[in-house]
C-alpha positions as CSV (number, residue, x, y, z in Angstrom):
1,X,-7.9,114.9,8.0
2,X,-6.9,113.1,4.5
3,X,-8.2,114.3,0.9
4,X,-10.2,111.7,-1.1
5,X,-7.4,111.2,-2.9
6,X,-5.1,110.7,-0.1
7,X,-7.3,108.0,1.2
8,X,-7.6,105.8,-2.3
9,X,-3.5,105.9,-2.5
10,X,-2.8,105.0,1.3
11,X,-5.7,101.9,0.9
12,X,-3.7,99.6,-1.2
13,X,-0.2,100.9,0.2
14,X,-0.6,99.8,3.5
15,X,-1.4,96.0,2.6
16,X,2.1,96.3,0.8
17,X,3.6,97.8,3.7
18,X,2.9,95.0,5.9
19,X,4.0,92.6,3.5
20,X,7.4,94.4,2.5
21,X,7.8,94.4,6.4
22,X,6.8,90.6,6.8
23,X,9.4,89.6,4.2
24,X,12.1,91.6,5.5
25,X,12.1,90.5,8.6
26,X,11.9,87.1,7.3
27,X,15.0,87.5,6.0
28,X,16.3,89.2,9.3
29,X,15.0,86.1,11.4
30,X,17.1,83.5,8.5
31,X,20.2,85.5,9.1
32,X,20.0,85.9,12.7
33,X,19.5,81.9,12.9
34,X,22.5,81.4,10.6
35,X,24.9,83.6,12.1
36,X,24.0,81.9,15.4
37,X,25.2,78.7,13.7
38,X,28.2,80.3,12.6
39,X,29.0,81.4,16.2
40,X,28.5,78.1,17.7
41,X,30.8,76.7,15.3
42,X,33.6,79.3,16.3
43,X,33.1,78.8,19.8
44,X,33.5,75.0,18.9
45,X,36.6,75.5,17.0
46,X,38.1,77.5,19.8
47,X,38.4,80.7,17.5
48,X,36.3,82.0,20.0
49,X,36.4,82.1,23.5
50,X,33.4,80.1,25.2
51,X,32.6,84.2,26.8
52,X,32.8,85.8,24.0
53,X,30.6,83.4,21.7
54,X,28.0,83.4,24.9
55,X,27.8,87.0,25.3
56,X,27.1,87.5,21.1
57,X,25.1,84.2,21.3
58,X,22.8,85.7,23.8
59,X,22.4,89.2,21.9
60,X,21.3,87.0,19.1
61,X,18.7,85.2,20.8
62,X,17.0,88.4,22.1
63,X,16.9,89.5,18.7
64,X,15.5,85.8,17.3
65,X,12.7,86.7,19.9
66,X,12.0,90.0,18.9
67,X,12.2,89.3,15.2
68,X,10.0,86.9,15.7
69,X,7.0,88.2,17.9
70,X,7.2,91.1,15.4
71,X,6.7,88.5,12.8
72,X,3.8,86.9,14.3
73,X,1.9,90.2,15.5
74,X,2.5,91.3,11.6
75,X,0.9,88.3,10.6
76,X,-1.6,88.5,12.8
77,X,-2.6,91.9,11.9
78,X,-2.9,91.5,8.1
79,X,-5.7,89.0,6.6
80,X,-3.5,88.6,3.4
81,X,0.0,87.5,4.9
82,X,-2.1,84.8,6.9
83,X,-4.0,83.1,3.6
84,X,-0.5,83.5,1.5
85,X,1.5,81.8,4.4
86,X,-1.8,79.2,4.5
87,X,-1.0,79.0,0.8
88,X,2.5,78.1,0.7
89,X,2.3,75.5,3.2
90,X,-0.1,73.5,1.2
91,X,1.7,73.3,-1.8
92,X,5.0,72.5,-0.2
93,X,3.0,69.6,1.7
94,X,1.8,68.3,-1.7
């Protein structure tokens, strides 16, 4: 059982939590795409072999997947991280 106190501090940590986590793996999602880019363009180069590039290529799309359904249930889950995201949108479509 938390203290009082205990339960005041926690309250406005979690939100920040769930944002720190959101951004974070934002970044994780942006670098998983881009070394997938890079990888292709190895492959297409020939300093890879076509197996080798596949086998990493496919590692990185189970991670894209991952990263991103973690994304969306984070989202999902936190009220804030929706209306910011909702935010952002709009002023890049203006």
């Amino acid at each position: 059982m938390a203290l009082p106190w205990e339960q005041t501090w926690r309250k406005p940590w979690a939100g920040a939590a769930a944002k720190i986590l959101y951004l974070t793996l934002g970044i994780a999602y942006h670098e998983a795409r881009e070394t997938k880019f890079w990888l292709r363009l190895l492959r297409d180069t020939d300093y890879l072999t076509t197996q080798q590039a596949n086998s990493i290529l496919t590692d990185i799309e189970e991670l894209l997947k991952l990263i991103g359904s973690t994304i969306i249930s984070t989202r999902d889950t936190d009220p804030t991280i929706s209306n910011s995201i909702r935010l952002k949108r709009l002023s890049f479509n203006s």
